[in-house]
C-alpha positions as CSV (number, residue, x, y, z in Angstrom):
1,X,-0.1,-29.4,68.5
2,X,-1.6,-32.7,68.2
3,X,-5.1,-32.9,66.7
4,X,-8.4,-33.9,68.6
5,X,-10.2,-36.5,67.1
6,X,-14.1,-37.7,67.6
7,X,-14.5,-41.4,67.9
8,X,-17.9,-42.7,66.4
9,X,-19.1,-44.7,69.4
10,X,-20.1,-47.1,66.6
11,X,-17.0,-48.4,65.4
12,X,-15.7,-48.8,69.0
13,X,-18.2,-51.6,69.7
14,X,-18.1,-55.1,71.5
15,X,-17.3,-57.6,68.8
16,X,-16.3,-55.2,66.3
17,X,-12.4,-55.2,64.9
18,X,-10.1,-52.8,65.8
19,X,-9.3,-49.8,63.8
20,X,-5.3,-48.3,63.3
21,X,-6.7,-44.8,62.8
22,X,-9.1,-45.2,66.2
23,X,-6.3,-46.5,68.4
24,X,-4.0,-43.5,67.0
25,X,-7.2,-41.3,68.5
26,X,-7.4,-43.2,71.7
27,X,-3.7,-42.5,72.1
28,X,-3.6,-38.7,70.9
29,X,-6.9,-37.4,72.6
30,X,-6.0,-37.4,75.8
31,X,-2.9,-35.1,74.4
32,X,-5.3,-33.2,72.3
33,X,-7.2,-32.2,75.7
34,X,-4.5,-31.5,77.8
35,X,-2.6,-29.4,75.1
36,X,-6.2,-27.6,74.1
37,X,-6.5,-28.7,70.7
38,X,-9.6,-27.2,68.4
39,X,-12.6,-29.3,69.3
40,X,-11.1,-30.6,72.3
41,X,-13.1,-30.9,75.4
42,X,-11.7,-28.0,78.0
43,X,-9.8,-29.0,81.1
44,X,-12.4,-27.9,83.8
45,X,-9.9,-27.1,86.4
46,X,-8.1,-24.8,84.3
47,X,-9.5,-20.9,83.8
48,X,-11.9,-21.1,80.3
49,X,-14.8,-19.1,79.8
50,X,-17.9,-19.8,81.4
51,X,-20.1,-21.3,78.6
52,X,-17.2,-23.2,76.8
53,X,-18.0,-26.4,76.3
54,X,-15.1,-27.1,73.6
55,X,-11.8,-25.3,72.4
56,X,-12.3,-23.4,69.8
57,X,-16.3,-23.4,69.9
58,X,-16.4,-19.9,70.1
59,X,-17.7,-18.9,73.8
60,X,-15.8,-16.2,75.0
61,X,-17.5,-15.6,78.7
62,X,-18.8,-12.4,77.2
63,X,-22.1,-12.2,79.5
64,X,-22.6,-8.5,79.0
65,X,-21.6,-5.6,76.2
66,X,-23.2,-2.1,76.1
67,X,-23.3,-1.7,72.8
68,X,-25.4,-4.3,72.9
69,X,-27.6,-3.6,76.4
70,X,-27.0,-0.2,76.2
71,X,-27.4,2.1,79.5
72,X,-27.5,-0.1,82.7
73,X,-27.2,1.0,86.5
74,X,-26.8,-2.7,87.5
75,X,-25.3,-5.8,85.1
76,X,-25.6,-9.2,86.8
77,X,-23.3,-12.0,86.3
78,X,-25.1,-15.3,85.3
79,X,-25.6,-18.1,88.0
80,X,-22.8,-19.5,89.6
81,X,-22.2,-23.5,89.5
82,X,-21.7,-25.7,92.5
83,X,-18.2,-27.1,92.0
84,X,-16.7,-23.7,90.2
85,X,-15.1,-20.5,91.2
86,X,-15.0,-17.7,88.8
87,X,-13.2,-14.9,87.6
88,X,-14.5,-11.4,86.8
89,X,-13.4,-9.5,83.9
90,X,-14.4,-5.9,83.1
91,X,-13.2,-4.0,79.9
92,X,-13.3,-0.3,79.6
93,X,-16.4,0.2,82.2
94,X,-17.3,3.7,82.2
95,X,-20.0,6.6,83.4
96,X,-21.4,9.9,82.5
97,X,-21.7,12.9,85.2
98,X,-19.9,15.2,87.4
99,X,-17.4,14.0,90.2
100,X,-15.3,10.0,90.7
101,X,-16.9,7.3,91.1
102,X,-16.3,4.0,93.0
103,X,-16.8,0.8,91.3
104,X,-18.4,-2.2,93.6
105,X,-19.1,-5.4,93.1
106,X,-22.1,-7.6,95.1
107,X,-22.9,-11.5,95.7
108,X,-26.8,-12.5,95.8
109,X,-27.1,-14.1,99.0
110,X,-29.5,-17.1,98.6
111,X,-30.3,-17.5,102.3
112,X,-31.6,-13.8,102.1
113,X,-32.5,-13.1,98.9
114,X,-31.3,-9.8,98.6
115,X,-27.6,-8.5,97.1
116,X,-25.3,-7.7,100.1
117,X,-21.9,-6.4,101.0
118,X,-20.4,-4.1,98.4
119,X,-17.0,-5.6,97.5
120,X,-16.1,-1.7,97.1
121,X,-12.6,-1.2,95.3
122,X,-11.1,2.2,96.9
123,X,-10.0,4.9,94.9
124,X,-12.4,6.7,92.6
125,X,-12.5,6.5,88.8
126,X,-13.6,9.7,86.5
127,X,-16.2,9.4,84.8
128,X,-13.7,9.7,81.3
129,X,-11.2,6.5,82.4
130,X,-12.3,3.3,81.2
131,X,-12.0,0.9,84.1
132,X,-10.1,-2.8,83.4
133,X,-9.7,-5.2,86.2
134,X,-9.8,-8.6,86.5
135,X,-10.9,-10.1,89.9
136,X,-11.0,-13.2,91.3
137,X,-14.4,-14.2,92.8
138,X,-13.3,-16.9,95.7
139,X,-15.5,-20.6,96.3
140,X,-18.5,-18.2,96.0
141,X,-21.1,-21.4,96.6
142,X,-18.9,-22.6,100.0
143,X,-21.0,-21.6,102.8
144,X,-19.0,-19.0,104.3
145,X,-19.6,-15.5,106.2
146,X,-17.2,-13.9,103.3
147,X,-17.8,-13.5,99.8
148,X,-13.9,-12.5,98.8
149,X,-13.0,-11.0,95.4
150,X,-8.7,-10.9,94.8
151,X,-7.0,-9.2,92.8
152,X,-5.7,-5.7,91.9
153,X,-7.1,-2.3,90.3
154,X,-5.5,0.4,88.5
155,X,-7.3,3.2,91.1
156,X,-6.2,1.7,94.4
157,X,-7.3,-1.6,96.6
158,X,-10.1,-3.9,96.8
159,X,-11.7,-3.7,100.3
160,X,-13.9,-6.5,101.0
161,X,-16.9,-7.0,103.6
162,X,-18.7,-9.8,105.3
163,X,-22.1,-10.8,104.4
164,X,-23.6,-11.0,107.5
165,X,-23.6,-14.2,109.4
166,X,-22.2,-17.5,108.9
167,X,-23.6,-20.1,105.9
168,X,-24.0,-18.0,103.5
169,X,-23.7,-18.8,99.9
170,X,-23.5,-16.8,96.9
171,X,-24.9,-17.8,93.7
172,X,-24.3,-14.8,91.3
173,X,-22.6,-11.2,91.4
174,X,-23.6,-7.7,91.0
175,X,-21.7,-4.7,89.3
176,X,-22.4,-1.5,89.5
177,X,-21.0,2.3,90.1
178,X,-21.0,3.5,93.6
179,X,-23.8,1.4,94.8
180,X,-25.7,1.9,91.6
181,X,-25.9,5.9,91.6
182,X,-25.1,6.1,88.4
183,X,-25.5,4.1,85.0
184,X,-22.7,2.2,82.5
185,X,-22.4,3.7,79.6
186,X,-19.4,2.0,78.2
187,X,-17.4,-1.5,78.4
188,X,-17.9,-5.2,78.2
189,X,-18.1,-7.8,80.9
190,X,-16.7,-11.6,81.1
191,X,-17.0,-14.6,83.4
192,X,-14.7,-17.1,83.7
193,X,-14.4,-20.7,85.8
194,X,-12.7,-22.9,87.0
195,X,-13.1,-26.4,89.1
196,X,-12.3,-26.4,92.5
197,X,-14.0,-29.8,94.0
198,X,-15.2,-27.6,97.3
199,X,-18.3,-26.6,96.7
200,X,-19.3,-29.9,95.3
């Protein structure tokens, strides 16, 4: 793999001779990016975790852990960016009580404020499974009467709903068990993006 080098912007100035070892950079970085090198600055339209800003800096898109926040009956992803769409990752999510339970996910809905149409995945989960799933939030911040999640579950399909009326945007998502009847009381929760040059 070739090796990402930071060019002072000093010794790359007007008037100033030119370096072996900085045009062997200026030549390799762009390399270096597109092969993810440590350090390297990520390729934005490829999946990375939300709040990398370099390879290797050590952001995972870990935006929620109950062993950290303990019991929760709603976890909220953080804001969505114009210019993005994002992938949802959950990791062992899991409840305590009697009878299956269906896991949903919701979009905030700036134009009413409010979180709206359960993106409800049919089939129930016991309380016992740990639930893994990785879903595909689609151009949440593209005016649209949809907010679509794709992908696939291990308890059955995703069914998804509109939210209400044309222009709609969504600027974060919502997780929760069976329309928040219930706490988490187990797993971790990840966001990742990519660009997508829609939204803006």
């Amino acid at each position: 793999m070739t090796d990402w080098t930071t060019i002072p912007n000093d010794v790359i100035e007007a008037g100033k001779p030119g370096r072996a070892v900085d045009g062997r950079a200026l030549r390799d970085n762009p390399v270096a990016i597109a092969e993810g090198s440590a350090s390297a600055p990520i390729v934005a339209a490829g999946w990375h975790p939300y709040d990398m800003v370099n390879v290797g800096d050590g952001a995972d898109g870990l935006f929620w852990d109950h062993s950290v926040a303990g019991n929760q009956r709603y976890v909220e992803t953080p804001a969505f960016e114009d210019g993005y769409e994002y992938m949802l990752k959950i990791e062992g999510m899991k409840w305590e009580g009697f009878g299956n339970k269906h896991p949903t996910v919701k979009g905030y809905v700036e134009q009413t404020g409010r979180f709206a149409s359960a993106m409800r995945m049919s089939g129930e989960v016991s309380p016992s499974t740990g639930f893994y799933v990785m879903i595909r939030l689609l151009f949440p911040r593209v005016p649209s009467p949809f907010f679509c999640i794709e992908g696939k579950v291990p308890s059955g399909q995703i069914d998804s709903s509109t939210l209400g009326a044309d222009d709609r945007t969504v600027s974060r998502a919502e997780i929760s068990w069976a329309d928040g009847d219930t706490d988490i009381r187990a797993g971790k929760m990840y966001l990742y993006r990519r660009r997508e040059y829609i939204s803006g």
